[in-house]
N, C-alpha and C positions, 0 to 999 in steps of 0.2 A: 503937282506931282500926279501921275498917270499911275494909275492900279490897273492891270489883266489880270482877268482870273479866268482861267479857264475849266470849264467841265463836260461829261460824260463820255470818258475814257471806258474802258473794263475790256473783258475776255469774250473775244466772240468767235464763232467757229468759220472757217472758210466759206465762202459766199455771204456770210451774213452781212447787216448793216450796222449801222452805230452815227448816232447826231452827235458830236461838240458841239457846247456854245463856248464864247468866250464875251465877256461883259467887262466892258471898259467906263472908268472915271474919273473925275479927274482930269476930263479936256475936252475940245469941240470936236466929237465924236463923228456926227456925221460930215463934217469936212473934209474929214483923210479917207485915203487908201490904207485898206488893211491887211494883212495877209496870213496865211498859215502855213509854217514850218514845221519838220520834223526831223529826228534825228534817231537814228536805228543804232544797236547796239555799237558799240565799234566804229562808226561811221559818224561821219560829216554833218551838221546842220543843214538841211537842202530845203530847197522854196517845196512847194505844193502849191498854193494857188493867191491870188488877188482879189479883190472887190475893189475898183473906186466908189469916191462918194455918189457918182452917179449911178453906179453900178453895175458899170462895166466889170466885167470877169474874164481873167485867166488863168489857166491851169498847164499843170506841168505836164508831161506823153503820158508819165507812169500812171495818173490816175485820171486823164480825159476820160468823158466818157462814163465814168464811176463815182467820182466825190462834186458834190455840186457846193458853191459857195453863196450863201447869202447875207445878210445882215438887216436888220430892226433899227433906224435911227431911231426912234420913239424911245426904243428899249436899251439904246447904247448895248446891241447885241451884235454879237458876227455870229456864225454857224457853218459849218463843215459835216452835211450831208453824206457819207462813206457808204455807197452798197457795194457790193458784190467785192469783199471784201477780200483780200490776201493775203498768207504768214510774210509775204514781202511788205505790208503795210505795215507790219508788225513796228515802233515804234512810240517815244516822246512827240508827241505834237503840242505846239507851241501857237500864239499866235503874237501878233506883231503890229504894232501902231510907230512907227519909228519915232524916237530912238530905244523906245518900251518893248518890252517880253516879258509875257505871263511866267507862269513858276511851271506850263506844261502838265500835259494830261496823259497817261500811259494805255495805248492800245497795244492789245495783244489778238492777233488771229493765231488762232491755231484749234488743233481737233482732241 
């Protein structure tokens, strides 16, 4: 069985930043692709970005450029770097080891 948990959501003002981690257990961690999803009020679950095990990365238009993706195999950690932050960011972000989803961490931008 695969646990996500993920952490360091909260309230931050427009332009600021904010790190997620998400820590995974429970499986061979640094062999997948992992990813980070979000879902804004009223709206659809949508991608944001990838890591593979090698560590290739890709990211969605909306936040190229802004949210950077890394991960810690040592640490069975993933992380979602957010600067220059948006009330369009404003959502649940989740993250994802297929077929696993953490329980999601609440960002909020706004002033």
């Amino acid at each position: 069985q695969v646990r996500l948990v993920e952490s360091g959501g909260g309230l931050v003002q427009p332009g600021g930043s904010l790190r997620l981690s998400c820590t995974a257990s429970g499986s061979s961690f640094s062999i997948n692709a992992m990813y980070w999803y979000r879902q804004a009020p009223g709206k659809g679950r949508e991608w944001v970005a990838t890591i593979t095990s090698t560590g290739t990365t890709n990211y969605a238009d909306s936040v190229k450029g802004r949210f950077t993706i890394s991960r810690d195999n040592v640490k069975n950690t993933m992380f979602l770097q957010m600067n220059s932050l948006k009330p369009e960011d404003t959502a649940v972000y989740y993250c994802n080891l297929h077929p696993y989803w953490g329980q999601g961490t609440q960002v909020t931008v706004s002033s």
